[in-house]
VOPAGU-2260 file (C-alpha; in pm, 1 decimal, decimal comma):
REM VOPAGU-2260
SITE   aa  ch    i         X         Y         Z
SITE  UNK   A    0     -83,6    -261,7   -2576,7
SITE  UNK   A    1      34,8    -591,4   -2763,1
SITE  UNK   A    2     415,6    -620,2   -2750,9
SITE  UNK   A    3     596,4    -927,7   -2897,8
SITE  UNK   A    4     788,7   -1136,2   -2650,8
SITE  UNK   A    5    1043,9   -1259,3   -2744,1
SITE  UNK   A    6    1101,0   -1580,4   -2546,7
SITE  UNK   A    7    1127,3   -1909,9   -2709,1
SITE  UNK   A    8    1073,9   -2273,0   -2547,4
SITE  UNK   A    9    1368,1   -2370,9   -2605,5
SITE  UNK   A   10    1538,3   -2025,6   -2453,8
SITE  UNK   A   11    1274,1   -2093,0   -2168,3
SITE  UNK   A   12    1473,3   -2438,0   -2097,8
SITE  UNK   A   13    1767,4   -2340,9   -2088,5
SITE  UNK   A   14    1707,2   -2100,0   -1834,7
SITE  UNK   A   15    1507,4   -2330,8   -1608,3
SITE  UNK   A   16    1847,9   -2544,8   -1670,3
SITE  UNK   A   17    2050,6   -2297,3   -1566,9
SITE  UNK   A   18    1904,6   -2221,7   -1224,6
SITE  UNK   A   19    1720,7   -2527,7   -1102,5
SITE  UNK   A   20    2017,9   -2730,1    -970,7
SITE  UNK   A   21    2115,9   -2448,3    -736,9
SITE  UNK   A   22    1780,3   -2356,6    -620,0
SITE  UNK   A   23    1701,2   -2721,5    -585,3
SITE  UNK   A   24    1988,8   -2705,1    -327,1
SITE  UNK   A   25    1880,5   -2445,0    -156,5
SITE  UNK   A   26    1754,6   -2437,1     202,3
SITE  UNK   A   27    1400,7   -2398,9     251,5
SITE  UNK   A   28    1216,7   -2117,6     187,5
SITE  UNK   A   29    1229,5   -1848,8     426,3
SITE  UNK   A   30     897,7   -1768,6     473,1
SITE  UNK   A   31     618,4   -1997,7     633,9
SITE  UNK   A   32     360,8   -1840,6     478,6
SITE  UNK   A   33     372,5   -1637,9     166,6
SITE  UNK   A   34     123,6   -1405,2      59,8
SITE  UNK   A   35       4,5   -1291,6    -291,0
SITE  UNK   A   36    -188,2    -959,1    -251,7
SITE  UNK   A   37    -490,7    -915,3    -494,6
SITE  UNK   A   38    -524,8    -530,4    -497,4
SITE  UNK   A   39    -854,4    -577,4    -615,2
SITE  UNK   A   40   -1204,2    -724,5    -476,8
SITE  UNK   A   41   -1316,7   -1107,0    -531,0
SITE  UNK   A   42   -1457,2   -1144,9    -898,5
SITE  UNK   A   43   -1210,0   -1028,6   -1133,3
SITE  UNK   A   44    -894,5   -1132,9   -1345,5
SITE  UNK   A   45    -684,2   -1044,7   -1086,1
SITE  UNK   A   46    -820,1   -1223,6    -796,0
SITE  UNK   A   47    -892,2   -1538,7   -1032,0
SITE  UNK   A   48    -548,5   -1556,6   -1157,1
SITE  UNK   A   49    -389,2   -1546,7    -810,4
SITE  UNK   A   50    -592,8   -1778,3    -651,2
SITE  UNK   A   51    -530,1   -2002,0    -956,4
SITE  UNK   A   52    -188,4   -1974,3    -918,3
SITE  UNK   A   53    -126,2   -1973,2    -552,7
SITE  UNK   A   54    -210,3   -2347,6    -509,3
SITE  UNK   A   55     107,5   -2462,9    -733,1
SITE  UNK   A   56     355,4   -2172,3    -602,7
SITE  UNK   A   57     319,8   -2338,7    -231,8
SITE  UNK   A   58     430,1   -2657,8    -392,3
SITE  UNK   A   59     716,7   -2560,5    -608,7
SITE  UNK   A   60     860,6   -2334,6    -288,1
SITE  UNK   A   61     736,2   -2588,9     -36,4
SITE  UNK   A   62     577,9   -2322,0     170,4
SITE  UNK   A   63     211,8   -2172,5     255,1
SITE  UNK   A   64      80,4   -1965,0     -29,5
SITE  UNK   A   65    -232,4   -1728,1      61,8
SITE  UNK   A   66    -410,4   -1472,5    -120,0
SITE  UNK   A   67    -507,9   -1169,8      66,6
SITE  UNK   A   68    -750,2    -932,1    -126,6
SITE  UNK   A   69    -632,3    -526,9     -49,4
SITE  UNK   A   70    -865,7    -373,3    -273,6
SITE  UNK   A   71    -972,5       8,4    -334,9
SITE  UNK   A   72    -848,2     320,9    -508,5
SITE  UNK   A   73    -825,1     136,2    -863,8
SITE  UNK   A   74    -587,9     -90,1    -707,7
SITE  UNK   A   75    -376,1     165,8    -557,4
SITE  UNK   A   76    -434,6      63,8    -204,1
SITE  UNK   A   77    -297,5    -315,1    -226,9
SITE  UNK   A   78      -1,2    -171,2    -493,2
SITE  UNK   A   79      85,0     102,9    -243,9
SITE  UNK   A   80     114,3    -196,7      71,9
SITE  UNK   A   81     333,2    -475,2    -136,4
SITE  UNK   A   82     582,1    -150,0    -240,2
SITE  UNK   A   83     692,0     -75,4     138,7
SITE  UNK   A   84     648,6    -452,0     296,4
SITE  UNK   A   85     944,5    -617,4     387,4
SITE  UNK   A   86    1186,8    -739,8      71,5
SITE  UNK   A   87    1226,4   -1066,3     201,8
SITE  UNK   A   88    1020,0   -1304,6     -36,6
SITE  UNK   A   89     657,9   -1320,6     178,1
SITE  UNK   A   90     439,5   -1051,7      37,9
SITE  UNK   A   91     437,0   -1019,5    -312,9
SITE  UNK   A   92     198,3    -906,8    -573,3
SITE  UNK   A   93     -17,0   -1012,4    -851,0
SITE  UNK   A   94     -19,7    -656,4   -1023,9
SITE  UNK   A   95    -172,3    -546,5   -1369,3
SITE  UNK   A   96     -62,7    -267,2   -1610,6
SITE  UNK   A   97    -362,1     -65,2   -1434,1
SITE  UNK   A   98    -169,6     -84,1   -1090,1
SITE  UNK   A   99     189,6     -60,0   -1206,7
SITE  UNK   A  100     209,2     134,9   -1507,7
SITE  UNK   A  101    -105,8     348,4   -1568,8
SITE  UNK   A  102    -182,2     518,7   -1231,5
SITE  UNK   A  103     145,3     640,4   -1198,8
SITE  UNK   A  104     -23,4     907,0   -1452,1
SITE  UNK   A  105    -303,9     960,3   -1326,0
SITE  UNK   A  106    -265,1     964,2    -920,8
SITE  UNK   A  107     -22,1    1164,3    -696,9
SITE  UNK   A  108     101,5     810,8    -570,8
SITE  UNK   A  109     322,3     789,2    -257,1
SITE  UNK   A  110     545,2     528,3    -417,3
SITE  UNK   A  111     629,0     476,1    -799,8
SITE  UNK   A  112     504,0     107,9    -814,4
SITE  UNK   A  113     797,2      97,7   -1123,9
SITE  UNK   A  114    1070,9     178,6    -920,2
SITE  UNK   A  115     953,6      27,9    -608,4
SITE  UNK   A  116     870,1    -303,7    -705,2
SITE  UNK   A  117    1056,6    -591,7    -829,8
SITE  UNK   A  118     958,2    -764,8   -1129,6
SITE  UNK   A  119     911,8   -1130,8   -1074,1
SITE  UNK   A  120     733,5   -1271,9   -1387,0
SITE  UNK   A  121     447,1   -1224,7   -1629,1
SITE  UNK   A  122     173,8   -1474,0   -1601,7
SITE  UNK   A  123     -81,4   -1363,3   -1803,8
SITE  UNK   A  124    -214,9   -1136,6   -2090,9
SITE  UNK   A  125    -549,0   -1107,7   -2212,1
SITE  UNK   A  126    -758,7    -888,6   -2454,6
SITE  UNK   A  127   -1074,8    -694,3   -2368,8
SITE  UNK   A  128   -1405,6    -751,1   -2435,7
SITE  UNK   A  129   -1681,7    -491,5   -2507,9
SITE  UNK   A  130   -1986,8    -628,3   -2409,7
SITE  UNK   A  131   -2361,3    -483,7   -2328,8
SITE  UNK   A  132   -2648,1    -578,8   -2108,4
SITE  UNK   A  133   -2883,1    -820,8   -2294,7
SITE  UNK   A  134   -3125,8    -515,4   -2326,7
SITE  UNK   A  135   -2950,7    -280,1   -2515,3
SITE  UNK   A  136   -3072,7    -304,2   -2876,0
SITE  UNK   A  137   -2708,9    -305,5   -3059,8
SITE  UNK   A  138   -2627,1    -662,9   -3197,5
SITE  UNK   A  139   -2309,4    -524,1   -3318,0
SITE  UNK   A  140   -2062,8    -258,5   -3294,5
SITE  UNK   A  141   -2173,4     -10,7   -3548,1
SITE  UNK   A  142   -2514,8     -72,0   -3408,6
SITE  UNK   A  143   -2414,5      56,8   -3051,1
SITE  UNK   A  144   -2204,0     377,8   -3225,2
SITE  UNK   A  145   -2493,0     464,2   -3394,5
SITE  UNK   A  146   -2752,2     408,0   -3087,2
SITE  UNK   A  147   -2491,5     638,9   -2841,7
SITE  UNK   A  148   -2478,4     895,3   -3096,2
SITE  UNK   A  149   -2877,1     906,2   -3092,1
SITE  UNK   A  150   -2869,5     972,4   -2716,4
SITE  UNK   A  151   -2531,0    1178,6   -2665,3
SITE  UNK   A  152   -2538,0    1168,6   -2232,8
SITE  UNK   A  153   -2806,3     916,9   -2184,0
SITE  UNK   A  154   -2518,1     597,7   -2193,0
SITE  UNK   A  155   -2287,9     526,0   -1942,8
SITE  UNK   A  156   -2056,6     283,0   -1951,0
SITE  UNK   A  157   -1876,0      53,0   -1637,3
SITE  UNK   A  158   -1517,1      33,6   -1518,8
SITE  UNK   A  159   -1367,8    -116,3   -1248,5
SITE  UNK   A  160   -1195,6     209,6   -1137,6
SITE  UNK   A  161   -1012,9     503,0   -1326,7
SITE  UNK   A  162    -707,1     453,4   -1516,7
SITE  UNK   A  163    -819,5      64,1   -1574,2
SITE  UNK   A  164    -746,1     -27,1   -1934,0
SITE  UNK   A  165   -1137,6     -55,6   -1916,4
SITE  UNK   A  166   -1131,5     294,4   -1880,2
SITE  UNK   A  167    -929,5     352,2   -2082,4
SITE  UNK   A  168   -1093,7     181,4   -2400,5
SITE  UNK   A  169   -1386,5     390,7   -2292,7
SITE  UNK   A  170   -1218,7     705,7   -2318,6
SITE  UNK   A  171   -1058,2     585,3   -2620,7
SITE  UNK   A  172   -1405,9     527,7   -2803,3
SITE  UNK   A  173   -1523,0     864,8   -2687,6
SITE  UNK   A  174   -1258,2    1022,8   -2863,6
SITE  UNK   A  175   -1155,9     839,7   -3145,0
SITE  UNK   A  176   -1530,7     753,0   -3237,9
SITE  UNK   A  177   -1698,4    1080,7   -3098,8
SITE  UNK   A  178   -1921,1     969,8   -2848,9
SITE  UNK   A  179   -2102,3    1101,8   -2577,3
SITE  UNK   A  180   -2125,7     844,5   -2287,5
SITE  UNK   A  181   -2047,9     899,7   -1902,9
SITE  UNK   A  182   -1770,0     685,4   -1715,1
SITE  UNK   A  183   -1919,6     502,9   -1360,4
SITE  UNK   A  184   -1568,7     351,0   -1215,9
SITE  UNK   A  185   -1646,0     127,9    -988,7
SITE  UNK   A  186   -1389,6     -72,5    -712,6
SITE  UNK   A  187   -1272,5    -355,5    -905,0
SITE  UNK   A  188   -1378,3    -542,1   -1255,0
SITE  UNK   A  189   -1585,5    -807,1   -1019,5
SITE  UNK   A  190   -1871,5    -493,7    -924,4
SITE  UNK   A  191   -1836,9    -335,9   -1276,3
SITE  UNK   A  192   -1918,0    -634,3   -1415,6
SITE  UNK   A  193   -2226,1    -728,7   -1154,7
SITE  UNK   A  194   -2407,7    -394,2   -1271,3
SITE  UNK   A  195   -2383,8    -447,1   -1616,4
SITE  UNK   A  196   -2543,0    -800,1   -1552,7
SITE  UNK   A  197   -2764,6    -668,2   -1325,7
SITE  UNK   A  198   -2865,2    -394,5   -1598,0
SITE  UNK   A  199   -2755,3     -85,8   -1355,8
SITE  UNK   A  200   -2508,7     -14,7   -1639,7
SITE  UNK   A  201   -2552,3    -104,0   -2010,7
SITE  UNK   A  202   -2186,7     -77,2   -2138,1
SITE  UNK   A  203   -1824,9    -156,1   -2048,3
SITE  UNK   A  204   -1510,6    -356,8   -2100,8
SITE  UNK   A  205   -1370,2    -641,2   -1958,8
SITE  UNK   A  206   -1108,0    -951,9   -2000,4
SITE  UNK   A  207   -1187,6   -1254,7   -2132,9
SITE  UNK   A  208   -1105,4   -1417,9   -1805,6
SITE  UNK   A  209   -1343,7   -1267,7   -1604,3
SITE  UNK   A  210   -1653,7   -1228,4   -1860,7
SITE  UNK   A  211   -1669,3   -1578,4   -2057,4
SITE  UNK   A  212   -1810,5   -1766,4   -1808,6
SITE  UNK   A  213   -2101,2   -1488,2   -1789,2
SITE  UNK   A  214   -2192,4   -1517,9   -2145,2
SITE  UNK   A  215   -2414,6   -1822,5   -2109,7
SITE  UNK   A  216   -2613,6   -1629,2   -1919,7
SITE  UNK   A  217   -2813,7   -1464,7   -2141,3
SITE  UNK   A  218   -2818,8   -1156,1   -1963,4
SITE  UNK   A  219   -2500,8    -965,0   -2159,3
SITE  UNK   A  220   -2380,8    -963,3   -2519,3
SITE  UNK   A  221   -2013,7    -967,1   -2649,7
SITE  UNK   A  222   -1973,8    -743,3   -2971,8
SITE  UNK   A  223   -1590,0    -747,8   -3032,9
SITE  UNK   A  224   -1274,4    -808,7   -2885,7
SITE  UNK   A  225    -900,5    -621,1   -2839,3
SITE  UNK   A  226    -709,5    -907,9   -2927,1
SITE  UNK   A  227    -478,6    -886,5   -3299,2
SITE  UNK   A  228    -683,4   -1211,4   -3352,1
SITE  UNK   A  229    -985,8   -1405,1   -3212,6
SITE  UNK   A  230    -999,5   -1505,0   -2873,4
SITE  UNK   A  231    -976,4   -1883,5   -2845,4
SITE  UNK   A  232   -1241,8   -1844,2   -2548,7
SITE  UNK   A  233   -1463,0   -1626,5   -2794,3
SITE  UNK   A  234   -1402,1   -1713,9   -3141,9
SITE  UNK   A  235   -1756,3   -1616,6   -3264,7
SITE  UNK   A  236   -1666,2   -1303,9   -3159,8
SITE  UNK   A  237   -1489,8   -1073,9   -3352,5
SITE  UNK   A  238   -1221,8    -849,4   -3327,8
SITE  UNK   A  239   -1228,5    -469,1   -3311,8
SITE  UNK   A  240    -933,2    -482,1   -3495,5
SITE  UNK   A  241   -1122,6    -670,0   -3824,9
SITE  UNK   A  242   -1426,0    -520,8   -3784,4
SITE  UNK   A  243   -1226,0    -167,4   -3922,7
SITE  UNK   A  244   -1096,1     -27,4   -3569,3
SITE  UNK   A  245    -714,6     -64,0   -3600,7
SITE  UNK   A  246    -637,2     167,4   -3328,8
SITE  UNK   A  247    -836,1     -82,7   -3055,9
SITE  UNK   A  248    -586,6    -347,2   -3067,7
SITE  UNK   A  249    -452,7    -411,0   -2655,9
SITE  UNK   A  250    -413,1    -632,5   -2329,7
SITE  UNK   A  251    -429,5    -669,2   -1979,1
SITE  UNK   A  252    -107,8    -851,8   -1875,5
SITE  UNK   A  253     -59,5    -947,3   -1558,5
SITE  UNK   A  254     254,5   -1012,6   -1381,8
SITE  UNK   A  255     410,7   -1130,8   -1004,5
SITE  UNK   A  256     608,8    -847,3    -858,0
SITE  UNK   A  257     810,0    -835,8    -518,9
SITE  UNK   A  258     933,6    -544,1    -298,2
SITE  UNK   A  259    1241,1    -336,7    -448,0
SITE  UNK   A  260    1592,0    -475,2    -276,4
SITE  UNK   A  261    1440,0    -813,6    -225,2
SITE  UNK   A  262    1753,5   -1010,6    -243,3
SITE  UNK   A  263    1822,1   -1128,8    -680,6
SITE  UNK   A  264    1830,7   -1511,9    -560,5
SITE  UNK   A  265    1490,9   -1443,2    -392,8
SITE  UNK   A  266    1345,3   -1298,8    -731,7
SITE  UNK   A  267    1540,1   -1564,8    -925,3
SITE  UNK   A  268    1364,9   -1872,5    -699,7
SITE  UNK   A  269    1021,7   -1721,6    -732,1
SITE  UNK   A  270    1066,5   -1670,2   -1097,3
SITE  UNK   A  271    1116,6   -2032,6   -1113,8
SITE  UNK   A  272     872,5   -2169,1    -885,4
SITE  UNK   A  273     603,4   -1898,6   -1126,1
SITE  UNK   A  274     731,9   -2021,2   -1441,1
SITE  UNK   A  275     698,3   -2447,5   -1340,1
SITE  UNK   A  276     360,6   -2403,5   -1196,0
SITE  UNK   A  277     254,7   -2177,9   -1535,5
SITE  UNK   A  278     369,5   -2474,9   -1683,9
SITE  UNK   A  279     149,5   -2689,7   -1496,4
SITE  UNK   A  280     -63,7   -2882,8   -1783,7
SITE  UNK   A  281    -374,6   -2784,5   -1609,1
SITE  UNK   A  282    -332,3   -2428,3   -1558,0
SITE  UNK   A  283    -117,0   -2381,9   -1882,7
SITE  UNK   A  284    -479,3   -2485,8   -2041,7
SITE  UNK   A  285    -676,1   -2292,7   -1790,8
SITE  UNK   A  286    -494,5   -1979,3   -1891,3
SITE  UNK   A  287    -529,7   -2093,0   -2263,6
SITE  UNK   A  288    -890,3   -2077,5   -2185,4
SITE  UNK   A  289    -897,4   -1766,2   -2152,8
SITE  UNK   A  290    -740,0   -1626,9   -2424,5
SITE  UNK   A  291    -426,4   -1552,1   -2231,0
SITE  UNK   A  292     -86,8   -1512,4   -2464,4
SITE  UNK   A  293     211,5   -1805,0   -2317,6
SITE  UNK   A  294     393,0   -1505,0   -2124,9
SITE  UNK   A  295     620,5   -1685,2   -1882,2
SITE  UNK   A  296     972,8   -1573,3   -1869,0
SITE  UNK   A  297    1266,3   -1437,3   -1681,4
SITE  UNK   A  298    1236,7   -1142,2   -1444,2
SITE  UNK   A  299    1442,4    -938,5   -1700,9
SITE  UNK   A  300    1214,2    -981,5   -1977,0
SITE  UNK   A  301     971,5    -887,4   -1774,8
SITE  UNK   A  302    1100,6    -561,4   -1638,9
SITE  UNK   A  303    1187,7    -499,3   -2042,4
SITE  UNK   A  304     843,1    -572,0   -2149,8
SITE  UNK   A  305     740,4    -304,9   -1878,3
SITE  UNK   A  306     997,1     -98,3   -1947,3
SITE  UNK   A  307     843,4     -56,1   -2319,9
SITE  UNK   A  308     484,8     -49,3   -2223,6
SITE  UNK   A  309     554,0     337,6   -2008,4
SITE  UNK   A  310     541,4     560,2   -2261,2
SITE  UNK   A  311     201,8     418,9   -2444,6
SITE  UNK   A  312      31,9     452,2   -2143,4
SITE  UNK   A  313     138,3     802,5   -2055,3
SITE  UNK   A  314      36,5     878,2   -2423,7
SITE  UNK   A  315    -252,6     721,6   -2390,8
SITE  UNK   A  316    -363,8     936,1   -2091,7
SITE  UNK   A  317    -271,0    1227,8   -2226,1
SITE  UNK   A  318    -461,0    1178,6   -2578,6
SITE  UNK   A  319    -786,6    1065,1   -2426,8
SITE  UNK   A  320    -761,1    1307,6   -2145,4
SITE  UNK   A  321    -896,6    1043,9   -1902,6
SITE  UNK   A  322    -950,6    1182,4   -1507,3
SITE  UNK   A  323    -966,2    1000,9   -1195,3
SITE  UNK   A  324   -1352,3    1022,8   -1111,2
């Protein structure tokens, strides 16, 4: 879902005025080695974001910054671990809407990841792509509505697990555009995408991030994207939005959570340390790259952002009927 944030540069200063002279001051950071938990396999947004962060963080907090991939159960498993490890600063999370906001409607979770984790701060958003193996004969997005509704059963199309925005979209197109085509959820966006490439599956969804570097391939075809506007990564490529969809306008954000009860200065010294290496010339244009929105701000905006994004999600669910499969 696209939500405006509301965070100018120059309210994005002031803030990083505000706090730096303390934290500056402060004594080093308790942890010797800090861990970012990717609750999702090697290969997709998640995984690439963190370890593109994780480099930076250990210099702004002067510490050892690892990632550690927990993936499995649509990102339930690594979620689930970062919600009861100890709230003192050295496990945190690089969580997605999937992870933190969606599942809690779609699994009987042991923890509610929204009331159990700390928001730390947004460092990404993205739209979605839909794309299709190089074999299937649509060149456009009418074209591949038109082919699915020749063969009602015979498509399937690729997530990388149930409840994934990726999903999601999928379900959304099956309803909204009455078509017949069979969800394959697999353990992470890095293996959905590989069969699609592969040709195992001729259909799915994915983020910018993970699929523009697969493009010059040959092998799959991008038909339209989720963003309001063109992706800077993809501007041949247009929107779903323009081409007369309205309804398939959304994001994957992804964000830096902590355990509940880690200590406010904690949460207020990682928010920093996020925010300055974001800001990082290099990685600002990585994540430009991508097609990701300039998210970075305080860990209240953040929590407000996610505060707003509950109730499309559970709608969402509910409307397309989507399952855990």
């Amino acid at each position: 879902m696209l939500i405006a944030r509301f965070l100018s540069a120059g309210a994005l200063g002031l803030f990083a005025t505000a706090i730096a002279a303390p934290v500056l001051a402060q004594e080093p950071y308790p942890c010797q080695l800090v861990k970012i938990i990717s609750p999702y396999p090697p290969g997709g947004t998640t995984d690439i974001l963190a370890r593109l962060i994780a480099p930076g963080l250990a210099d702004e907090l002067g510490t050892n910054v690892i990632v550690e991939n927990k993936g499995g159960a649509s990102s339930n498993i690594g979620t689930q671990y970062v919600t009861t490890a100890a709230p003192d600063g050295c496990t945190l999370l690089l969580g997605n809407n999937t992870g933190v906001v969606i599942n809690r409607n779609l699994y009987a979770l042991r923890n509610d990841p929204v009331s159990t984790l700390a928001p730390v701060a947004e460092v990404a958003a993205v739209p979605l792509v839909l794309y299709v193996n190089a074999s299937v004969p649509a060149k456009t997005v009418d074209e591949l509505f038109t082919l699915i509704r020749a063969k009602p059963g015979e498509f399937n199309f690729a997530s990388g697990g149930s409840g994934s925005p990726q999903h999601l979209m999928g379900e959304m197109l099956k309803v909204d555009m009455k078509l017949d085509m069979i969800h394959i959820p697999y353990r992470g966006q890095g293996p959905a995408l590989a069969d699609v490439i592969s040709g195992q599956v001729p259909i799915a969804f994915e983020t910018t991030t993970a699929i523009a570097p697969q493009l010059g391939s040959g092998r799959i075809r991008a038909l339209a994207t989720t963003g309001q506007t063109r992706s800077q990564s993809l501007s041949d490529v247009p929107t779903m939005k323009e081409l007369g969809y309205a309804n398939f306008v959304i994001e994957n954000w992804y964000g830096i959570f902590a355990p509940a009860q880690t200590p406010s200065a904690l949460i207020e010294r990682l928010n920093l340390g996020v925010v300055k290496t974001l800001k990082r010339p290099t990685l600002a244009k990585s994540l430009a790259d991508m097609g990701s929105d300039d998210v970075a701000g305080t860990p209240e905006q953040f929590a407000s952002f996610i505060a707003k994004e509950l109730p499309y999600w559970e709608s969402l669910v509910k409307r397309t009927g989507a399952k855990v499969e």
